[in-house]
C-alpha positions as a printed Julia matrix, in Angstrom:
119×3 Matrix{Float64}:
 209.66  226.47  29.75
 213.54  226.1   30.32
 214.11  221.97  30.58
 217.34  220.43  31.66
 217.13  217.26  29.74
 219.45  214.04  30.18
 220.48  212.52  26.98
 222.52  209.53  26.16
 225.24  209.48  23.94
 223.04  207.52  21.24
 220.41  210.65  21.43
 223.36  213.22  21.06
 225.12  211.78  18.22
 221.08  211.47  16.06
 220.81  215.37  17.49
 224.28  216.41  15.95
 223.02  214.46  12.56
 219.36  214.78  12.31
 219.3   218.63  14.23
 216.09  217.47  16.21
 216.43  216.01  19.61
 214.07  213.32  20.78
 213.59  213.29  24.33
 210.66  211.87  26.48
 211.39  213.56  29.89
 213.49  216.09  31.32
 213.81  218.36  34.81
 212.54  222.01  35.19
 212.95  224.28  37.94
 208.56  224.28  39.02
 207.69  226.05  42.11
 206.93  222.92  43.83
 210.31  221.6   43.54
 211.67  225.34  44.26
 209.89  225.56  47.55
 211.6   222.55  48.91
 214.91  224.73  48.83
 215.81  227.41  51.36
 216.9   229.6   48.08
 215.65  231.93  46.05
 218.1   232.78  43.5
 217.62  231.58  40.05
 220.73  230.5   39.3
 221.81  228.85  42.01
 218.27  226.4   41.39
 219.57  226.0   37.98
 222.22  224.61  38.95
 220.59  222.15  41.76
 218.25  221.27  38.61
 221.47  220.23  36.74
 222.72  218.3   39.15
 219.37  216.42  39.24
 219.23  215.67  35.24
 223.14  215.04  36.1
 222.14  212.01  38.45
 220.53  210.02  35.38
 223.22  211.2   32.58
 226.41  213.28  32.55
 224.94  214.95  29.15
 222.71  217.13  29.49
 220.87  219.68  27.07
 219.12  222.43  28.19
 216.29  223.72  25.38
 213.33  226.22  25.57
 210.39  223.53  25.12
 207.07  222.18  25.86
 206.52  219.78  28.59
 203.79  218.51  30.87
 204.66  218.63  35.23
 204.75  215.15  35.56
 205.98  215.45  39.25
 205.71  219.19  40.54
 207.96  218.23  43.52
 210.8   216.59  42.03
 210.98  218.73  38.84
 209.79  215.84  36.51
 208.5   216.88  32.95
 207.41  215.17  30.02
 208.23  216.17  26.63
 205.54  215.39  24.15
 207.27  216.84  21.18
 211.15  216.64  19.64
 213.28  219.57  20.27
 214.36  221.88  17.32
 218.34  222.97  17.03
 217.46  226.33  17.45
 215.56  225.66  20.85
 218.76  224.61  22.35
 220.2   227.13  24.7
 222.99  225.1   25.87
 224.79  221.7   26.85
 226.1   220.43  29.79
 229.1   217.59  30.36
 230.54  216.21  32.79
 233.81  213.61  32.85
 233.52  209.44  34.06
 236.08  211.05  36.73
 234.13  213.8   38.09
 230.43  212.98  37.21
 229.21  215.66  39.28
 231.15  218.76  37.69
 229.3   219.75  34.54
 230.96  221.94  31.74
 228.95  224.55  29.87
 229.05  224.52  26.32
 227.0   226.69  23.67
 224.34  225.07  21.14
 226.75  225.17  18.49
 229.47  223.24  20.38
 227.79  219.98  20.75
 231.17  217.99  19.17
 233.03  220.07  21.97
 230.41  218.61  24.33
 231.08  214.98  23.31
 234.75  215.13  23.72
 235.11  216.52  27.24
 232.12  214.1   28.31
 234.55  211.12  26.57
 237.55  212.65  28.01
């Protein structure tokens, strides 16, 4: 399942060392949580998804993972195991002045990522 997971700075810098990100929770797009928007299209509830892992931290990685619904109707999920490098699909940052506008960034740009988000 795709996850949009919220990670602190702290969890991003061990990820850049260590290559494995630990993570306990993270947001998917379930059909519960889909239902309660008038939309269909798949990218546009990506993005709504992002802005919900956005509310709790303006990094945010999004990985091909594992995870247990904890809450079908706010996207909730728990993430029992760490996250490899290579199940990374991308990363998301957004700026202390605009905490809402997230910038895309490829799994192999995570320094990139760290930057803007400090910029």
């Amino acid at each position: 399942m795709r996850v949009w997971i919220p990670v602190s700075v702290e969890q991003f810098n061990e990820f850049k060392v260590v290559g494995v990100l630990t993570a306990n929770h993270g947001y998917a797009v379930t059909e519960g949580w889909a239902q309660t928007w008038d939309e269909s299209d798949p990218e546009v509830l990506e993005a709504e998804i992002l802005q919900e892992a956005g509310l709790v931290s303006r990094l945010v990685v999004v990985a091909e993972c594992q995870g247990d619904v904890k809450n079908p109707e706010t996207g909730q999920i728990s993430i029992p195991n760490p996250i490899a490098k290579a199940q990374i699909q991308a990363i998301f940052a957004a700026t202390e002045a605009q905490p809402q506008e997230f910038l895309w960034f490829g799994p192999t740009e995570p320094e990139e990522a760290l930057v803007w988000h400090s910029s």
